[in-house]
C-alpha positions in Angstrom: 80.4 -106.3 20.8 76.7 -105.7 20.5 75.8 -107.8 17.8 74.7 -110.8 19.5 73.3 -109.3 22.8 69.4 -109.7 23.4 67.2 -106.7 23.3 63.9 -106.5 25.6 61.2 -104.8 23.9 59.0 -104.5 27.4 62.2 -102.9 29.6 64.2 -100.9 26.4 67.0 -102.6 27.8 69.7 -104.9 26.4 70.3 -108.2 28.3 73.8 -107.9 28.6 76.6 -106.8 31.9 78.7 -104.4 30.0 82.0 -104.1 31.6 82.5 -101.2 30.3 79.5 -99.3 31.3 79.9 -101.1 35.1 83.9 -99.3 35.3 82.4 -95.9 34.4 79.3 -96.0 36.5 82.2 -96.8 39.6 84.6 -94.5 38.4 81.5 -91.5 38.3 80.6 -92.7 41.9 84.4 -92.0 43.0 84.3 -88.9 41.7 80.9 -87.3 42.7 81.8 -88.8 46.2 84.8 -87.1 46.4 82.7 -83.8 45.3 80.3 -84.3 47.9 83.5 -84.2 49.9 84.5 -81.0 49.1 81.0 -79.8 49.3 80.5 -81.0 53.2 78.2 -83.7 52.2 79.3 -86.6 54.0 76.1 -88.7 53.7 75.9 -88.6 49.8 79.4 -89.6 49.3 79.1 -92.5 51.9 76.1 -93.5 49.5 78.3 -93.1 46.6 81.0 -94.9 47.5 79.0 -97.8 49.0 77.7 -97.9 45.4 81.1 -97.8 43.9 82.0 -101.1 46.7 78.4 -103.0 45.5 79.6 -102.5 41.6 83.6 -103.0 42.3 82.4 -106.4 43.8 80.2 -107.2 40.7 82.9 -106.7 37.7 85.4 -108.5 40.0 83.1 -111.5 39.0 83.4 -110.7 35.4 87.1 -111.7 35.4 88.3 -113.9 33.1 91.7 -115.7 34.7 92.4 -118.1 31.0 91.6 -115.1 28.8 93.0 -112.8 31.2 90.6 -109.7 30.7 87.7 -108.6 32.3 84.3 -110.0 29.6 80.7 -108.8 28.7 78.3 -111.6 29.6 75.0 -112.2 28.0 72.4 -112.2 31.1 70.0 -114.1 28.6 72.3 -116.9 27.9 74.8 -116.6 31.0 77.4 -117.0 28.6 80.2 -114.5 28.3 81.9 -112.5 25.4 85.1 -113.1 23.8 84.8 -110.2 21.0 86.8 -107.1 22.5 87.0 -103.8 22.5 88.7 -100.8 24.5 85.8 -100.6 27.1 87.0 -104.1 28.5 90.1 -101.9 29.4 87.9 -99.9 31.4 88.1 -101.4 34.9 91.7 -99.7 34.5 89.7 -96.5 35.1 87.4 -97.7 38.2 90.1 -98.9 39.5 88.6 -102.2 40.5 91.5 -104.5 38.3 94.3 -105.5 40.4 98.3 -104.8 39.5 98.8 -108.4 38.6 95.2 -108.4 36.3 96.6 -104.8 34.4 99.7 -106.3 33.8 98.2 -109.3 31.8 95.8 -106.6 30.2 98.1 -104.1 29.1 100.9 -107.0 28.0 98.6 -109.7 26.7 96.1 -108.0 24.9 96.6 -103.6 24.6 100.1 -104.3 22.7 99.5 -107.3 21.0 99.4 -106.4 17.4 97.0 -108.9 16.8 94.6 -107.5 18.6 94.7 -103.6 19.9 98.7 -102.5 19.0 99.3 -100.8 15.6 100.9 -98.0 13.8 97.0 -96.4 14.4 95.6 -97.1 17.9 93.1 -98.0 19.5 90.8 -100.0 16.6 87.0 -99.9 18.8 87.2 -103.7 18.1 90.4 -105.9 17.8 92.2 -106.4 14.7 91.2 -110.0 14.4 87.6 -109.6 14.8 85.7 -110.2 11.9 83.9 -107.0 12.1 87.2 -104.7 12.3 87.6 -105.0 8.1 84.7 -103.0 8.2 86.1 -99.1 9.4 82.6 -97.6 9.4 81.9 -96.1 12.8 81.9 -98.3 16.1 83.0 -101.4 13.6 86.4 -101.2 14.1 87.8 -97.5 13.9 89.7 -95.0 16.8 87.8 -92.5 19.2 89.7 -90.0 21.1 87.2 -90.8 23.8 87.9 -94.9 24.0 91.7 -94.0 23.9 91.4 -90.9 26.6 89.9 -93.2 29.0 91.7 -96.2 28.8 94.9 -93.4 29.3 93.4 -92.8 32.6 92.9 -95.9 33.4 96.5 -97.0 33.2 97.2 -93.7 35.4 96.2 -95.6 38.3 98.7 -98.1 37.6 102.4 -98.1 38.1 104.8 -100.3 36.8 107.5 -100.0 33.9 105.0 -101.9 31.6 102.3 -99.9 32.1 104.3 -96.8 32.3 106.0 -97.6 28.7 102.5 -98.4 27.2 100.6 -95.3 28.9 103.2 -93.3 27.0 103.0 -94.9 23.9 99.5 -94.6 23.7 99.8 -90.8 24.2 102.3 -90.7 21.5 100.4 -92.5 18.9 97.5 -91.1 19.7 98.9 -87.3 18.9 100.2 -88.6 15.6 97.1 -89.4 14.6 95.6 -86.6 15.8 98.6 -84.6 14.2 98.2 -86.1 10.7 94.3 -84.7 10.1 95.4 -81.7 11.4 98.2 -80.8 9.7 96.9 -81.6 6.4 93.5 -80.4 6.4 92.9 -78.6 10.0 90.3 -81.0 10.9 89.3 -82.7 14.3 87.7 -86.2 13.5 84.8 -87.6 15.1 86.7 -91.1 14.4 89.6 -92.4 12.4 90.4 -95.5 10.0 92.7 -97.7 12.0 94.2 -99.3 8.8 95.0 -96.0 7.4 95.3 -92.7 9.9 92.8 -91.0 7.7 89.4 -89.4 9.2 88.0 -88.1 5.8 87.4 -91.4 4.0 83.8 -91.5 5.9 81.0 -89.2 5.4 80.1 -90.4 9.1 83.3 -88.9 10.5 82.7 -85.6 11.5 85.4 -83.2 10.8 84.7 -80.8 13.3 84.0 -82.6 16.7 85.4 -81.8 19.7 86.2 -85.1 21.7 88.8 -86.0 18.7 90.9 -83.6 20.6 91.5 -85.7 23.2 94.4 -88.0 21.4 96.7 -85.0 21.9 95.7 -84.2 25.6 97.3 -87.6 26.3 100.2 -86.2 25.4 100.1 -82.8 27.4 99.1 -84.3 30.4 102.2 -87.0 30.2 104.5 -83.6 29.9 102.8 -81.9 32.4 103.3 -85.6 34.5 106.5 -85.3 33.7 106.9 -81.6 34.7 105.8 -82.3 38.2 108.2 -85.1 38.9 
């Protein structure tokens, strides 16, 4: 996603609107503010919140209506980003996509199996990219993180689509999660999307925490379906 963005040596900043990093600045703003509420601090979660509304209003713009997904744009060139990833999903999580705009994100491009949809899910960059072939760290395979969030996103939407696909998600995600641990005990820092496997990197920790993630999915979507 990265590859062609424009790095300023004088600020140690990339010129580039990430849509992903926008969603979970919002969504962190949703949350502290409703800490504050809890805490009796009425002032910082005004401030919050009015920073959430002055970002929500940003990534709005970042909507793509013919492609029909929120893009990364170059702030050098003004031009936007085509190559995708699961952090284009996250405006699911900040809330800030409407029903109509998750619908087309979920059905056009999450379960199309050209691009996101698989026996392994999610690849960190779509199965037509050029750079998915490679499997070596961000280039293409699954994190329990990318998956876990866009999960939550798709919590704040409701329809049968979206319903179908959150729990879909949650079940593919515990097999893969399933298949490193049954056979070896292991908890991968990332896996192959071709393959399942986490051990055929040496960059693929076998011990990390967040891989745990792609069976929360799963126990949260019993424990949904507990409460109804």
């Amino acid at each position: 996603m990265y590859d062609s963005a424009v790095y300023d040596p004088k600020t140690h900043q990339l010129e580039y609107a990430d849509v992903g990093l926008m969603s979970m600045y919002i969504a962190d703003c949703h949350a502290l503010a409703k800490i504050a509420d809890i805490l009796g601090k009425p002032g910082d979660a005004a401030a919050l919140r009015a920073r959430a509304k002055r970002y929500s209003a940003k990534l709005e713009t970042m909507w793509n209506a013919k492609l029909g997904m929120f893009l990364n744009r170059d702030l050098h060139t003004g031009k936007y980003n085509t190559r995708l990833s699961p952090t284009n999903f996250y405006p699911l999580l900040a809330g800030v996509a409407t029903s109509a705009q998750a619908e087309r994100m979920v059905k056009e491009h999450l379960l199309n199996p050209k691009q996101f949809w698989g026996k392994w899910v999610l690849p960190s960059i779509e199965r037509s990219d050029p750079a998915f072939k490679d499997q070596n760290y961000w280039r293409g395979r699954i994190w329990g993180p990318m998956n876990y969030l866009v999960f939550l996103g798709m919590e704040n939407y409701h329809s049968p689509l979206i319903n179908r696909a959150r729990r879909e998600l949650a079940r593919k995600s515990l097999t893969l999660f399933l298949k490193g641990w049954k056979a070896h005990g292991h908890v991968h820092e990332n896996y192959n999307a071709m393959t399942g496997a986490g051990d055929d990197v040496k960059n693929s920790d076998r011990f990390y925490t967040w891989g745990a993630l792609l069976g929360l999915m799963s126990l949260q979507e019993q424990g949904a379906g507990a409460s109804h």
